[in-house]
C-alpha positions in Angstrom: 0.0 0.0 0.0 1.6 3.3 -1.1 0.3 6.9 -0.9 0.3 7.0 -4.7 -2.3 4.0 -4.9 -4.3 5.7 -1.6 -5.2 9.2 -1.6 -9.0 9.2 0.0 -10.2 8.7 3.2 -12.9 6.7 1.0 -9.8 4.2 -0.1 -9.0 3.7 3.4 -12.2 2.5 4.8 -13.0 0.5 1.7 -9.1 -1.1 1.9 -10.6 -3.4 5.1 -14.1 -4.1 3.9 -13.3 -7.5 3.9 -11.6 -7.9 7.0 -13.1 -9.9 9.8 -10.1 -10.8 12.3 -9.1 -6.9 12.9 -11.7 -4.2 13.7 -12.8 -1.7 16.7 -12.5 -3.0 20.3 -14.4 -1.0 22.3 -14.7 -2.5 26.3 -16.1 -5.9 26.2 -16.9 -5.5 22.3 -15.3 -6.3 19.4 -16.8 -4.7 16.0 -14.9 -6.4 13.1 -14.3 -4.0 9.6 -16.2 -6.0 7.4 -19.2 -5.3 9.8 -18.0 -1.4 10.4 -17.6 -0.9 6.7 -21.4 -2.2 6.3 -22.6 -0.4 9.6 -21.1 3.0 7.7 -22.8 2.1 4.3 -25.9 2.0 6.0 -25.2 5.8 8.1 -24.1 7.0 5.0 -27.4 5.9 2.9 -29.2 7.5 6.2 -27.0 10.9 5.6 -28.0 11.1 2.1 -31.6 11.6 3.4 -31.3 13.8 6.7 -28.8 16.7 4.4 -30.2 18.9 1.9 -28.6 18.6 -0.9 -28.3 22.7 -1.2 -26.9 23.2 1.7 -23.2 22.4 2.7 -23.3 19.0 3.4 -22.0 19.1 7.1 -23.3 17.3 9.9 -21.9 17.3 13.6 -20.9 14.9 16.0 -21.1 15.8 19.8 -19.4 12.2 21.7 -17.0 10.7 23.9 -14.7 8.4 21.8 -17.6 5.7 21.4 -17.8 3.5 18.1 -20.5 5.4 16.4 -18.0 8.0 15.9 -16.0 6.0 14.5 -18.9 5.0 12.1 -20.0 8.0 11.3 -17.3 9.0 10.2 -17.0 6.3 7.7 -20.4 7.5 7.0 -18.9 10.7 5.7 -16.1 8.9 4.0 -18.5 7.2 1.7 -21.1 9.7 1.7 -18.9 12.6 0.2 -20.2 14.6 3.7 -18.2 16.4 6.0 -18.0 15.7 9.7 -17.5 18.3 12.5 -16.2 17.7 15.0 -18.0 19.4 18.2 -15.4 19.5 21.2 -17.4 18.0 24.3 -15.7 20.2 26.6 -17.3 23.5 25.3 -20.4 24.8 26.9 -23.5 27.0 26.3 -22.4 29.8 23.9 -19.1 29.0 23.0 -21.1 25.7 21.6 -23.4 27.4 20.0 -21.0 29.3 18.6 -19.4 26.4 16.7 -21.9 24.8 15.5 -23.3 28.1 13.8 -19.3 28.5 12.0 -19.4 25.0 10.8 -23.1 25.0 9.1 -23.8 22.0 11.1 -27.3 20.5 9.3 -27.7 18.0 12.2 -25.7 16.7 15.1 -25.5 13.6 16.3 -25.1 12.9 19.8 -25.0 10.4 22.7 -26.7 9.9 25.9 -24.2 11.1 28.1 -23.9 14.4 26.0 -27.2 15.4 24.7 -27.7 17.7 27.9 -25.2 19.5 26.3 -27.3 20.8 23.5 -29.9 21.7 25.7 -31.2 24.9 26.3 -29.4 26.7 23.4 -31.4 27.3 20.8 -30.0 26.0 18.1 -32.4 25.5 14.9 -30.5 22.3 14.3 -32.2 18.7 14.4 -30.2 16.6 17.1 -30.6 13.1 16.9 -29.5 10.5 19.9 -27.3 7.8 18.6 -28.8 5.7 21.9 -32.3 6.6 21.2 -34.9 3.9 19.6 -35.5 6.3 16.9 -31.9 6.1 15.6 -32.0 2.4 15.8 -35.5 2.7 13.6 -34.3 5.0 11.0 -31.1 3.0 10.7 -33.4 -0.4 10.3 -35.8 1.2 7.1 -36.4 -0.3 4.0 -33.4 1.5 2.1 -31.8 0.7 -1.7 -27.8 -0.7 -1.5 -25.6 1.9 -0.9 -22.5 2.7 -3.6 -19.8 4.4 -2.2 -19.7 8.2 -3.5 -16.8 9.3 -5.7 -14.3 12.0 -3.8 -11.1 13.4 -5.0 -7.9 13.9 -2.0 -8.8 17.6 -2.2 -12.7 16.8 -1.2 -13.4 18.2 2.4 -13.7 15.7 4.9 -13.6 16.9 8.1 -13.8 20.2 10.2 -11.4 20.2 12.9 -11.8 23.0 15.6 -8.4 24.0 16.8 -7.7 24.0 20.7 -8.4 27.4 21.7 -5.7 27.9 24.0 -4.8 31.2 23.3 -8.2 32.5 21.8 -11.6 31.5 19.9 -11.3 27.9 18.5 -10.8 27.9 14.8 -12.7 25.5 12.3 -9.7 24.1 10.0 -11.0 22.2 6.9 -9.5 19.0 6.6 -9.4 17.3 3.1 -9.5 13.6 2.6 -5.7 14.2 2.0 -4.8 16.0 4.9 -6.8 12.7 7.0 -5.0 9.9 4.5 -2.1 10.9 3.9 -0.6 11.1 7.6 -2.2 7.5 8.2 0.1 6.2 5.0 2.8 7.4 6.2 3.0 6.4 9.2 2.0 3.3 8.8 4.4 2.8 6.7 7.2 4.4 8.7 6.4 2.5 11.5 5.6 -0.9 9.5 2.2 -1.3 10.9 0.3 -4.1 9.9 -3.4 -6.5 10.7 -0.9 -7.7 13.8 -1.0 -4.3 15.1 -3.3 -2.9 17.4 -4.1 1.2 17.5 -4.5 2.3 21.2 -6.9 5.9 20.9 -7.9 7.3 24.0 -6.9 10.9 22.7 -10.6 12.7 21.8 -11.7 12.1 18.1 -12.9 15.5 17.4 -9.3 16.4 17.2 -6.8 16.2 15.1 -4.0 14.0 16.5 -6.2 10.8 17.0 -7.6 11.1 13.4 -4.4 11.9 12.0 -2.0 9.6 14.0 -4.5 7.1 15.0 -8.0 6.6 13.0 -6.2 6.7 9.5 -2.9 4.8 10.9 -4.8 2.0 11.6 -7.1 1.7 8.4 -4.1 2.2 6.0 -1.9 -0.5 8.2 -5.1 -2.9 8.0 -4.5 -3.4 12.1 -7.2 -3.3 14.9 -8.2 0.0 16.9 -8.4 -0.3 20.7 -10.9 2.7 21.6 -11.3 4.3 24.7 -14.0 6.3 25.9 -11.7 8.8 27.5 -8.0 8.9 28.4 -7.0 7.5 31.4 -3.7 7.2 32.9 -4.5 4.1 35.7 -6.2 2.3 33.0 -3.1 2.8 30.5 -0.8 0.0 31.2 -4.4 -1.9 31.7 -5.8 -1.5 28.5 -1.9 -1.9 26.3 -1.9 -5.4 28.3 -5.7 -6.5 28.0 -5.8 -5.2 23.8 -2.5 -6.4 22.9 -1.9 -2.9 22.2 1.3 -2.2 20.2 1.0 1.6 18.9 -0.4 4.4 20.8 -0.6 7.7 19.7 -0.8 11.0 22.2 -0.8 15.2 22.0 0.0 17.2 25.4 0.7 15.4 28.5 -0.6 12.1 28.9 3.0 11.0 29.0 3.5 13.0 32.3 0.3 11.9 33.6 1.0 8.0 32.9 4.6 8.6 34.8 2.7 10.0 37.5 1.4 6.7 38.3 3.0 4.4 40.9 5.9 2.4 39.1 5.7 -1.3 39.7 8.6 -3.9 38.7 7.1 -5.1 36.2 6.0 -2.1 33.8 8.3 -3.0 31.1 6.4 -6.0 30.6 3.7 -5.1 28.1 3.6 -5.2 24.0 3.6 -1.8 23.5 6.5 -0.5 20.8 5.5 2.7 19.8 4.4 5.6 21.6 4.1 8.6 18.9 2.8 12.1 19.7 3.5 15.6 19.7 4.4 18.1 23.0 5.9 15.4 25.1 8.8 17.2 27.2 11.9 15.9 26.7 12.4 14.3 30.4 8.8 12.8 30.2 9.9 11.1 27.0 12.6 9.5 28.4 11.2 8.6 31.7 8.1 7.2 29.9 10.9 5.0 27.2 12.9 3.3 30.0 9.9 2.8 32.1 8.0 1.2 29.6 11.0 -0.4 27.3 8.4 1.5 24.8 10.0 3.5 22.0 8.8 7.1 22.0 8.9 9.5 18.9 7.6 13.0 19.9 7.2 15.5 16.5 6.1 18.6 15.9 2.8 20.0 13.9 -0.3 21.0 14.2 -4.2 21.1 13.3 -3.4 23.0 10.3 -0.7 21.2 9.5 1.3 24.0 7.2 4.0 22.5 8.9 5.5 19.4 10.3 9.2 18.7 12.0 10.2 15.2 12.3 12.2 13.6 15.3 15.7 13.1 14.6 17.5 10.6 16.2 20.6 11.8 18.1 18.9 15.4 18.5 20.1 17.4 21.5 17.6 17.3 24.7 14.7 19.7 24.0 15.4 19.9 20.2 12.1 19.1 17.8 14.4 18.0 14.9 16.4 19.5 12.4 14.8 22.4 10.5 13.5 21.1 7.2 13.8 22.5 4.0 11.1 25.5 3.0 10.9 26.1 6.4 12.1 29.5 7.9 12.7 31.2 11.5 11.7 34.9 10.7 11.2 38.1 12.3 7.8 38.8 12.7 8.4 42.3 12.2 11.0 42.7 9.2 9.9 39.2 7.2 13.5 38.6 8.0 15.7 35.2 8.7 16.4 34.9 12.5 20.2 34.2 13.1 21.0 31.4 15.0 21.1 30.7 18.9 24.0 31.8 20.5 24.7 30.2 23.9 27.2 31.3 26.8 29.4 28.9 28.6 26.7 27.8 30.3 24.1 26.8 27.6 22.3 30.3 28.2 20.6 31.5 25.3 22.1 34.7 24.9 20.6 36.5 21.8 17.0 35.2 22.5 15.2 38.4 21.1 17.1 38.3 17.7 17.1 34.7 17.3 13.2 33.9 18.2 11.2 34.1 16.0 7.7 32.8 13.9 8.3 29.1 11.8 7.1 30.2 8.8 6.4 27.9 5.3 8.3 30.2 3.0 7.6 27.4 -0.1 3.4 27.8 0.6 0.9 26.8 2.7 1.8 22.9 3.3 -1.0 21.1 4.1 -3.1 24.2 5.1 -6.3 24.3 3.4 -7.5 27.6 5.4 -10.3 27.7 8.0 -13.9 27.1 7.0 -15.6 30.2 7.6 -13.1 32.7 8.8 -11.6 34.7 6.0 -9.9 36.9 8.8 -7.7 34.0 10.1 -6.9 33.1 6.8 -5.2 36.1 6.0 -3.5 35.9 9.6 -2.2 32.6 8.6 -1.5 33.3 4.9 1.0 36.3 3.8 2.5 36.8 1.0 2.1 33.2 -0.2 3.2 31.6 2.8 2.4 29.6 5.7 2.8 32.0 8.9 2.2 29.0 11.7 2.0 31.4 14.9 4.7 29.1 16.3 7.7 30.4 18.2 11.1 28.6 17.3 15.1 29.0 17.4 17.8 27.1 15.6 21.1 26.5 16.8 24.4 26.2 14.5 23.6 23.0 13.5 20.3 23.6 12.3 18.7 21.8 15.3 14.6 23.6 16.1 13.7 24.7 19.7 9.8 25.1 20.1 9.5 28.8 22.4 6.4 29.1 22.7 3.0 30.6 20.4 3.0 33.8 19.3 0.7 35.0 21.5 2.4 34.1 24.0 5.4 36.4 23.8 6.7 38.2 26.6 8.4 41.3 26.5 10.5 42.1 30.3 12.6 45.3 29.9 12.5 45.6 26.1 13.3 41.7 25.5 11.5 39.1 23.8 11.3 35.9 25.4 10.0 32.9 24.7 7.4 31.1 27.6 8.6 27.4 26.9 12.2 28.4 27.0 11.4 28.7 30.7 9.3 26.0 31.1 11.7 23.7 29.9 13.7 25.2 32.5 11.6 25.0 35.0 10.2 21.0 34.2 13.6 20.3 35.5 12.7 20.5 39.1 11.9 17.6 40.9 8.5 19.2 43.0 6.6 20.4 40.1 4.3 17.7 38.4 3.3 20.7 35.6 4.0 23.9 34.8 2.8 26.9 32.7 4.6 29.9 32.0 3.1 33.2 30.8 2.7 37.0 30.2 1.0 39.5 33.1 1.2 42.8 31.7 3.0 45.3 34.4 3.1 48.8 34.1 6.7 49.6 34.6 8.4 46.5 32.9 6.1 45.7 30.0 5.6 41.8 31.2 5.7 39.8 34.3 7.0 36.8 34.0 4.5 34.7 36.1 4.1 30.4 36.5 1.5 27.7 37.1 2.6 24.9 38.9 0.9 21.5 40.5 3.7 20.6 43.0 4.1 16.9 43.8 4.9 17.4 47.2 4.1 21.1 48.4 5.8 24.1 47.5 8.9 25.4 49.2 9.8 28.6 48.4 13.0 28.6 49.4 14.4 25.0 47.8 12.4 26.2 44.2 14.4 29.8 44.9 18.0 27.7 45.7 16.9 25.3 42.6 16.6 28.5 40.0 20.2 30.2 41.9 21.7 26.7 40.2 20.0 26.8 36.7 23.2 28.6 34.3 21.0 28.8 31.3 18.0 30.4 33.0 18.3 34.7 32.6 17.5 37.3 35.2 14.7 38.2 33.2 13.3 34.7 32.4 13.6 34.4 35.9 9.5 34.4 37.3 8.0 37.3 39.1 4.8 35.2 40.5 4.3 31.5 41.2 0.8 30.2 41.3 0.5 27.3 43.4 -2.4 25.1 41.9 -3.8 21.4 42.4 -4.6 21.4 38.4 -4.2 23.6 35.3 -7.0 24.4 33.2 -6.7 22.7 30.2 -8.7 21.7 26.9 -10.2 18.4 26.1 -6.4 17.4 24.4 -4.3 17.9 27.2 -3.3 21.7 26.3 -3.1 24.6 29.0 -5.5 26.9 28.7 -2.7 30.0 28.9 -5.5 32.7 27.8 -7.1 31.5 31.5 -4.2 31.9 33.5 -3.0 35.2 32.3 -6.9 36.7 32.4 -7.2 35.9 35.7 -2.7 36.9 36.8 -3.1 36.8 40.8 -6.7 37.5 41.3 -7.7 33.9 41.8 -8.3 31.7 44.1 -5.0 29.8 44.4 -2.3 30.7 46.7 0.4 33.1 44.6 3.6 33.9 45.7 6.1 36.8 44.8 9.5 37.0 43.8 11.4 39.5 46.3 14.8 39.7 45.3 15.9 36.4 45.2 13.3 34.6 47.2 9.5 34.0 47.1 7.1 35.2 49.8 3.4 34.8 50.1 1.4 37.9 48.4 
């Protein structure tokens, strides 16, 4: 199976029609393809007559990760119609809000999230996947269902981005953009109907349709699907599925570590954790704890662009910087220079060297937002891909991620980077997470202010003694306020919600302490 021969999400699903000893396990079920591929046919016939056929032909889905996702959106695969994907994690307006963007015709929902949907007015037809009247309408008399004809540049799939840093965008996600990642890495990875795909990351994003969902059609293996992510039941469900590939975005890694280690962790037949914003210490913890290879990368939603691991990469380092792909000055349109470090690993010319990762060749795999011509153009200039993304490159071409572009800080007149510190910071031994961010202050432009979740407590003055000893960390990356909290607020994939934290500085309800000279004291 090559990408040349597979273009389609279409392809993909049709590639295991016939298969009956791999499919969806789903707790104590097991769904084989042969039967999903029919169970789609017969959601995509159903489709055909719930959608007018002058409107766009978009239809949402509100649910956990539950196999009537999964069939639905093999539904839209055959059907030519576009699934959007509703984040169950938004509420009331904000809802609403994306469900008007996306010209949702109908949404599908569950049980569990229906209540959701409630009470907001929308003049949208929501029909419960649980309900007896699905069950009916899926049961009618209907003519054999052939499979629509789409092209890899048909639109599959609306994707809202995160949100972390503002409103969540609706990226338009072609049958390419869905395909062509599951080729390739199954490919890469040599996956196969021996395999199992472990998805516990939410469905409505990107990351378990791109690394996951696709991965496993194009390899022809079996999906292990879990309603939601959890860390206890990680090891659990890799042992009881025979799970060999998982796939994860933020910082389930971390979260898995956190769990007690027991003697016999390495013994599981997991081979492949792949993902994207691991830190480097919880990918290494998480590969000698497990005996699990871990490759982290670097992309996005959009996907205008995408840096591969490289093997031998210094600690912290996404990969090397690939070709068409730029560090520039968000101001001038000019190259950055590269990273220059003192004797001690400090980056020493981090304003000139930071700057936006840019496609300077086009827009990638960017096919814009749906509805949202004003964040196309904030994404699209002058022909190129403008990813919002922070980076520096040392000498040898090696990428450091520093953070989004909104979340520069500027202390004294200097630019600076937030996950520059936060890698810094990840280093000590009492904080389970960290956040770093911008407060606006009067007299220096930016505060530099943290979220942490300490493992034990926080001590003031051992975190004080700990940043004394850190060479590479500057007196202005150094931070002004420490919130002390027992969780971060954080979206359905894992990501800090950074746009919460800096709203609400230190009026909230956490303890925050203050930097006074060199020490921290309660404020």
């Amino acid at each position: 199976m090559t990408a040349a021969h597979t273009r389609t999400v279409t392809d993909l699903i049709l590639g295991v029609a016939d298969a009956q000893a791999q499919g969806l396990y789903f707790e104590d079920r097991f769904l084989p393809w042969s039967d999903h591929v029919r169970a789609s046919e017969r959601r995509a016939a159903v489709l055909e007559d719930l959608l007018d056929a002058n409107e766009p032909p978009h239809f949402g889905v509100l649910m956990d990760n539950v196999p009537e996702f999964s069939l639905l959106a093999g539904a839209a695969a055959l059907s030519g119609t576009v699934l959007v994907g509703l984040n169950t994690t938004r509420r009331g307006a904000a809802l609403a809000r994306d469900v008007e963007i996306a010209k949702c015709q109908v949404i599908f929902t569950e049980r569990g999230r229906s209540g959701l949907l409630k009470g907001l007015g929308l003049d949208v037809p929501v029909i419960d996947v649980d309900s007896e009247s699905w069950a009916a309408l899926l049961a009618g008399e209907r003519p054999e269902f052939t499979p629509r004809t789409v092209a890899p540049n048909d639109l599959f799939m609306l994707i809202f981005t995160s949100g972390t840093s503002g409103d969540p965008k609706a990226v338009r996600c072609t049958h390419a953009k869905i395909a062509d990642p599951g080729i390739m890495l199954a490919e890469r990875f040599g996956l196969s109907p021996d395999d199992v795909v472990y998805m516990s990351m939410p469905l409505f994003h990107s990351n378990a349709m791109m690394a996951a969902w696709s991965v496993a059609l194009a390899g022809h293996s079996s999906i292990a699907l879990r309603r939601k992510f959890s860390a206890s039941n990680f090891l659990i469900d890799v042992r009881r599925y025979g799970v060999t590939y998982a796939n994860y975005v933020g910082k389930p890694l971390a979260y898995v570590l956190a769990t007690p280690e027991l003697p016999d962790d390495v013994d599981n037949t997991l081979r492949l954790m792949y993902g994207n914003e691991g830190s480097a210490p919880a990918v290494a913890a998480f590969s000698r704890r497990f005996g699990t290879a871990v490759i982290d990368g670097f992309g996005s939603t959009e996907g205008g662009i995408a840096i591969s691991a490289t093997p031998g990469a210094p600690p912290g380092a996404l990969g090397r910087l690939p070709d068409g792909i730029s560090i520039l000055n968000g101001e001038t349109g000019q190259p950055c220079p590269p990273a220059e470090f003192d004797y001690s690993g400090r980056l020493v010319n981090a304003d000139a060297a930071t700057g936006e990762l840019v496609n300077t060749t086009g827009l990638g795999a960017f096919a814009g937002y749906y509805n949202d011509p004003a964040a196309d153009a904030e994404r699209i200039r002058g022909g190129m891909y403008w990813s919002g993304d922070l980076a520096y490159r040392d000498a040898d071409g090696f990428v450091y991620f520093a953070g989004r572009s909104s979340g520069w800080l500027r202390v004294d007149g200097e630019n600076i980077g937030s996950a520059i510190i936060e890698r810094i910071l990840q280093r000590y031994d009492g904080f389970a997470q960290v956040s770093v961010y911008a407060v606006p202050d009067a007299e220096v432009g930016d505060r530099v202010m943290a979220a942490i979740v300490p493992t034990r407590g926080f001590d003031p003055i051992a975190f004080a003694d700990f940043l004394d000893a850190q060479s590479d960390l500057g007196p202005k990356q150094r931070p002004s306020l420490i919130r002390v909290c027992t969780e971060l607020p954080r979206t359905a994939t894992f990501k800090v919600l950074t746009r919460v934290l800096s709203a609400e500085a230190d009026n909230c309800g956490d303890p925050v302490w203050v930097r006074d000279g060199a020490l921290y004291s309660p404020l």
